[in-house]
N, C-alpha and C positions, 0 to 999 in steps of 0.2 A: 514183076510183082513186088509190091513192097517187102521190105526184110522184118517181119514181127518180133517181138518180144517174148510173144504169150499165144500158144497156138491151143484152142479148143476142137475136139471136134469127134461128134456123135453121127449116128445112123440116122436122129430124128430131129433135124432143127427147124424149127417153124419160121419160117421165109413169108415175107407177104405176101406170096403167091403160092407155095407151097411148103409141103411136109417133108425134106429129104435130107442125104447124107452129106454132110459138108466139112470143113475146115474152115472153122472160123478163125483169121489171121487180126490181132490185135497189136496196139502199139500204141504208147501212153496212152493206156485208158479209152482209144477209138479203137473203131472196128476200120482195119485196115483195108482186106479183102474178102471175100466168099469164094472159097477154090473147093476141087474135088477132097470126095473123105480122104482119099491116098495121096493127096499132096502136102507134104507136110517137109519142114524148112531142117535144113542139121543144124546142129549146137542154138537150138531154141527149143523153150519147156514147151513140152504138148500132154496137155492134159487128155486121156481117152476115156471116154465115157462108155458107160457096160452099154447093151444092144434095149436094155427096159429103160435109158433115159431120155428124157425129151428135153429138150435146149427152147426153153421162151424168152422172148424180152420181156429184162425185168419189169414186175406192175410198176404201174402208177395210179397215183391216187391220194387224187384231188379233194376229199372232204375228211382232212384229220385235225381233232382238237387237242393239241397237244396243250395248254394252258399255263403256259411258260412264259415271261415270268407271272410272278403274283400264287399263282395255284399251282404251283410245283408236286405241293402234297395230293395233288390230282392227278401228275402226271409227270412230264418233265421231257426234255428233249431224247438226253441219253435214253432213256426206257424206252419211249417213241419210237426211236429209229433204230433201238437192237432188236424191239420188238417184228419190226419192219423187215429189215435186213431178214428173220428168221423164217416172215413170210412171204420171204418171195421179194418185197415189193424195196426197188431201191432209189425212187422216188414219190414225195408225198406232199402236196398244197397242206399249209397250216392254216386252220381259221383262226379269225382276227376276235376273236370273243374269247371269252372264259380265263384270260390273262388279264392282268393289272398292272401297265395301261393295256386296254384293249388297243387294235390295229385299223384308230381311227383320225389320228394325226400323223402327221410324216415324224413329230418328235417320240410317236408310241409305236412307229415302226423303226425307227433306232434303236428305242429300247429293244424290242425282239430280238434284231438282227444280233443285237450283242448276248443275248441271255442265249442265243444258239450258235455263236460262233464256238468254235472247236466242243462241241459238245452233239456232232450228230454222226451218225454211223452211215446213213444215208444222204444222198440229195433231197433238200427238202426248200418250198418255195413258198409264197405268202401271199395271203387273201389281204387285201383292206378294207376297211366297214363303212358302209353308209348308213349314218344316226342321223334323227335331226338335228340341222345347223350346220354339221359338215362339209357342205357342196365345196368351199374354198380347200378344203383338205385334197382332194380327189385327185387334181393334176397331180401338184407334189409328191402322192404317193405315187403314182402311177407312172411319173419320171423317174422317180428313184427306186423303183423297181417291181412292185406289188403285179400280182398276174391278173387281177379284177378285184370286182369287189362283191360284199356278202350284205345282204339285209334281211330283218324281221320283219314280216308281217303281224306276228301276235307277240307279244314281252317274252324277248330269250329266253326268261330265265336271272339273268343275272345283270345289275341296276347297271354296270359303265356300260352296256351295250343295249340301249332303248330303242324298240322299236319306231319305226316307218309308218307312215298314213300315205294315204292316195297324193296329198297334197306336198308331204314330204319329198316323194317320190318326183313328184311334178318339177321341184325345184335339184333335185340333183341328176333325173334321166336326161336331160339335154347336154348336161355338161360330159353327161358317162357317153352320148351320140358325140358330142364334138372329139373326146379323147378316142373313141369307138373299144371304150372298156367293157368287157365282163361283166354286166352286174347278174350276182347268182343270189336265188332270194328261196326263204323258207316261207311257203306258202298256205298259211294258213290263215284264216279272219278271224278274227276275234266274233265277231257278229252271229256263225251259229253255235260257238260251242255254249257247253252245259256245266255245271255246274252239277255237284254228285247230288244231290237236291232232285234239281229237274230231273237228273238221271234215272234215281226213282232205283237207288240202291247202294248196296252198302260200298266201303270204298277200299276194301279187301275182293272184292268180286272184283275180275279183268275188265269185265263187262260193260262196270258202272263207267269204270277209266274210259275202253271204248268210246263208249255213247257221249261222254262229253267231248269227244273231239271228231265229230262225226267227216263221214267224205264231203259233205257240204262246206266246210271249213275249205278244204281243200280245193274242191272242184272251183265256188266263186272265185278262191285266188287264183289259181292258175288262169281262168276268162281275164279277170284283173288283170294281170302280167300280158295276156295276151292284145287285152285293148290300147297296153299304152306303150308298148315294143313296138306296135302298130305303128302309135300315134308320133311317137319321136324319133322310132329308127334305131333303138338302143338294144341292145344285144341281152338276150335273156333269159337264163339256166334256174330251171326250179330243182333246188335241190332235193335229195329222198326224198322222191313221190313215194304215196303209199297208197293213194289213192286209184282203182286202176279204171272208176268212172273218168276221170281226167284226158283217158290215154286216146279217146277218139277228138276230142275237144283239142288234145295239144296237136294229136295227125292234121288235122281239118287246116289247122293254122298252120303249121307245116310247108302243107301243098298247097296253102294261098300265100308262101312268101314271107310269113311274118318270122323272123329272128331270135327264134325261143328254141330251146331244147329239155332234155331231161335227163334225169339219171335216176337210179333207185339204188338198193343197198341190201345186203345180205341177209338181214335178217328179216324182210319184208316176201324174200323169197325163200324163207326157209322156213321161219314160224308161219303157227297160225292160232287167231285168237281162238279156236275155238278148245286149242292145247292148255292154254296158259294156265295153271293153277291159282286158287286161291291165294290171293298173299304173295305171289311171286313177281316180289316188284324189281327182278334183276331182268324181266321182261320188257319193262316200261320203257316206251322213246316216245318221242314227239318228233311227227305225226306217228298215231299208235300203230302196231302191229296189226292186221284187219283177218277177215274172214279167207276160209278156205279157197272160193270160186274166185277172191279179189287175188290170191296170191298167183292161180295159174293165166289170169287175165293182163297180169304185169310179168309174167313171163312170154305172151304172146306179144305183149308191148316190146319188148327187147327184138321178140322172131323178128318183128317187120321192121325194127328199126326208128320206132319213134322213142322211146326209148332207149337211149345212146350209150348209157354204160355201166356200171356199176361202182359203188366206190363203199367204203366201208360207213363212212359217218360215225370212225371212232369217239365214244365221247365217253371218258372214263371219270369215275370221280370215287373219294373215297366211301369204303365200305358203309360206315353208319350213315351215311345219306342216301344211300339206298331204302333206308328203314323196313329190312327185315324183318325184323323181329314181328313191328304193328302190322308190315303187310299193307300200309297205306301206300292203295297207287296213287291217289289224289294227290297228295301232298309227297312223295318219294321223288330224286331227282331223275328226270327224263334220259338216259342215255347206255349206249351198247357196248361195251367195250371188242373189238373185234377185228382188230389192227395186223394182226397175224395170222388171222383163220381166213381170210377173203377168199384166196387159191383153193384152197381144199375143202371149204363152203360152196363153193361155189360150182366147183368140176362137178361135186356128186350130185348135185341136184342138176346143173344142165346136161350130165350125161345120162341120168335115169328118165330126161324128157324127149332124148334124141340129139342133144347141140354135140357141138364136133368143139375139137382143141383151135380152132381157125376162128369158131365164134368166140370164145374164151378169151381168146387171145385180143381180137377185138375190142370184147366188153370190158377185159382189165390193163389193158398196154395202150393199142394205137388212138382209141380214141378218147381216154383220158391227157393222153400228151396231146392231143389235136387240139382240148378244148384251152388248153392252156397254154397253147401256141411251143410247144414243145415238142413238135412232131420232126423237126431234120436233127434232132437228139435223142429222144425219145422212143419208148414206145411199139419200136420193130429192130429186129436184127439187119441190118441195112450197113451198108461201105458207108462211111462217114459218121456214123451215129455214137452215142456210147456205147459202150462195150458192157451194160450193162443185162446180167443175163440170170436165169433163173432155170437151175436141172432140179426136175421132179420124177418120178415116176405115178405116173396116170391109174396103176392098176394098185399101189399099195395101201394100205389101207393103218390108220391108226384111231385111237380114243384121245379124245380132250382132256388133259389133266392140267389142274393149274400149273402144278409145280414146272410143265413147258411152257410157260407163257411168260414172256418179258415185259408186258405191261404192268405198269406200278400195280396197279391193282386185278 
C-alpha cells in the first residue's frame, strides 16, 4: 500500500457505491488508497473525524459568474473561491460574460486566465461564449483549454455578450459537432415574453416580473435546442431550467437519443413565487423564480434523472442595482448570489422530500465533474482522483447571516 502524507478518516465516507468507514490515504494532493477505518500508517498525520461527520467529495460547480476582470466591484476571483472553499465546493466552471473582455476570443480568454492566476482558493475552470460572428474563435479556445461553451437566447443583460438567433447557431453548431464541444445555452425566446404593460401590472408586484417571462419562453427554447442537437449532432446543456413544463419534452428526447441535458439550481428549488414580496427584487433571476406545483415537479425531474444536477448560477452584482429601495423587478439586475449555501440549501430541502446523501452527492459532485469531463479527477472519493473532500454534519443546523458569507456582496 502506498506510503501517504495525510491520512483522513471517518465512520461515514461516501464511496460510489457506498456509505462506510474508511481511511482515506492521500499523497500530493491524490487520493492514494481506500483502506479499513483501523488502518492507519505511523509517523503520518491522521486527521479523525467525530462519529456525526460525513466525508463527500468536494462540490463542483459548473455555473459561476465570477465577473473578473472588468466587474470586479461585482465580484472578483479571491471572494469567489473563499466563498467556495467555505461552501463545501473546491471546484467551480467560470462563465464567460459579465467580465470586460467577456470569454469570447482566445485573446479575452488570456485575459481571464491571467486576472485569476494566483488569486483563487479553489480549482476553478472556464466556459467560452458563442456571440455572433465568433465560429473562428471556437477551436482556439477550446484547444487552449476552455471546458465548452455558453450562449443567449434572449440579451444577457450586458452589451459584450450579444445574444444568438437560430441562424446564428446554425453557423457555429457544426463546428461545436466537429470539435464535439459543450454548448450550454440560456433558454429563453425573446418571442413570448411581456413586457410590464401586457403584464397588466405594476412592477413592484413579483407577479407582473413573473408573467413577463413566462414558461413559454422557456419551453419553445428548449424544443429549439432539441430540434437542432438533433439536426447537427452537437452536444447540448440548458442551463437553470426553471421551467418544470420542459421536463417531459427534454425526457422524451432523452430516450430518443438526442444529446441534450439539464440542470437546475437552488433557488428554483427552494423559492416560490408565490412567497416573494412586494419590492423584493434580491428575489429576481432570469429565468424567474415559478410557482409552488412547478418547484416540486423539478424536484421529480432530478428523482428520474432528467434533470442531472444542480449547480448554483451564482450571479452577484452590486447592492444599488438591485434597486431596492423602488422595488423595480422590471428594470432591477437578474441574479442570486448563492455560491456558498448550495450544500446546506440544498440537503434541507432533499432531505424533507425523502433523497438520501447518495443522491446529493450525485446532484452536486459526480455528475457536475461528468459534465465537464472531469470525472477521473473529480467529483467522487476514488484511488487516483483529487483529494479533494468536504466534512459536514448532516443533522446541524444553522441561520444565514451576512456577516458569514464571503461573497463580495
Amino acid at each position: 500500500m502506498p506510503v501517504p502524507d495525510l491520512i483522513i478518516r471517518g465512520r461515514s465516507v461516501v464511496l460510489p457505491n457506498e456509505i462506510g468507514p474508511r481511511s482515506i490515504y492521500i499523497q500530493d494532493g491524490r487520493i492514494v488508497a481506500l483502506a479499513g477505518y483501523s488502518e492507519i500508517v505511523s509517523e503520518c498525520e491522521v486527521i479523525d473525524l467525530d462519529d456525526n461527520s460525513l466525508v463527500m467529495p468536494g462540490l463542483v460547480d459548473t455555473h459561476v459568474h465570477i465577473n473578473s476582470p472588468g466587474r470586479t466591484e461585482w465580484e472578483g476571483f479571491p471572494n469567489a473561491t473563499l466563498a467556495a472553499a467555505a461552501g463545501g465546493v473546491t471546484t467551480l466552471i467560470d462563465m464567460p460574460l459579465n467580465s470586460i473582455p467577456p470569454t469570447t476570443t482566445l485573446a479575452g480568454f488570456k485575459t481571464k486566465l491571467e486576472s485569476a492566476a494566483n488569486n483563487c482558493f479553489v480549482d476553478v475552470g472556464f466556459w467560452g461564449g458563442v456571440v455572433p460572428g465568433n465560429t473562428a474563435e471556437l477551436g482556439p479556445m477550446f484547444e487552449a483549454g476552455v471546458v465548452g461553451f455558453k450562449c443567449f437566447l434572449v440579451p444577457s443583460g450586458v452589451d459584450e455578450f450579444p445574444h444568438v438567433t437560430e441562424e446564428d447557431l446554425r453557423e457555429a453548431m457544426p463546428e461545436l459537432a466537429r470539435l464535439d464541444a459543450l454548448l450550454i445555452v440560456h433558454a429563453e425566446l425573446p418571442g413570448p415574453m411581456r413586457g410590464p404593460i401586457k403584464s397588466g401590472g405594476s412592477a413592484i408586484d413579483y407577479q407582473t416580473f413573473l408573467a413577463s417571462r413566462p414558461r413559454e419562453a422557456e419551453n419553445e427554447a428548449v424544443e429549439l435546442m432539441i430540434r437542432l442537437s438533433q439536426e447537427f449532432g452537437t452536444r447540448v446543456h440548458i442551463v437553470h431550467l426553471s421551467s418544470a413544463e420542459a421536463v417531459p419534452v427534454l425526457r422524451k428526447a432523452q430516450a430518443a437519443g438526442v444529446r441534450i441535458t439539464a440542470e437546475t439550481c437552488p433557488h428554483y428549488l427552494y423559492f416560490t413565487a408565490e412567497e416573494v414580496p412586494a419590492g423584493a427584487t434580491e428575489f429576481k433571476c432570469c429565468p424567474p423564480i415559478r410557482e409552488r406545483e412547478n418547484r416540486e415537479e423539478l424536484w421529480q425531474g432530478l428523482a428520474d434523472g432528467t434533470i442531472d444536477f444542480i449547480v448554483s448560477d451564482h450571479s452577484p452584482c452590486p447592492g444599488e442595482i438591485k434597486l431596492r429601495e423602488s422595488g423595480d423587478f422590471m428594470n432591477a439586475w437578474g441574479g442570486i448570489a448563492s455560491l456558498q449555501l448550495r450544500l446546506p440549501i440544498i440537503w434541507t430541502e432533499a432531505r424533507r422530500r425523502g433523497f438520501t446523501v447518495e443522491g446529493l452527492t450525485k446532484w452536486l459532485c459526480g455528475n457536475p465533474a461528468r459534465q465537464v469531463s472531469l470525472q477521473t479527477r473529480k467529483g467522487a472519493i476514488a484511488v487516483g482522483n483529487d483529494a479533494d473532500l468536504v466534512v459536514w454534519n448532516t443533522d446541524e443546523q444553522f441561520t444565514v447571516a451576512a456577516r458569514a458569507l464571503h461573497h463580495r456582496h
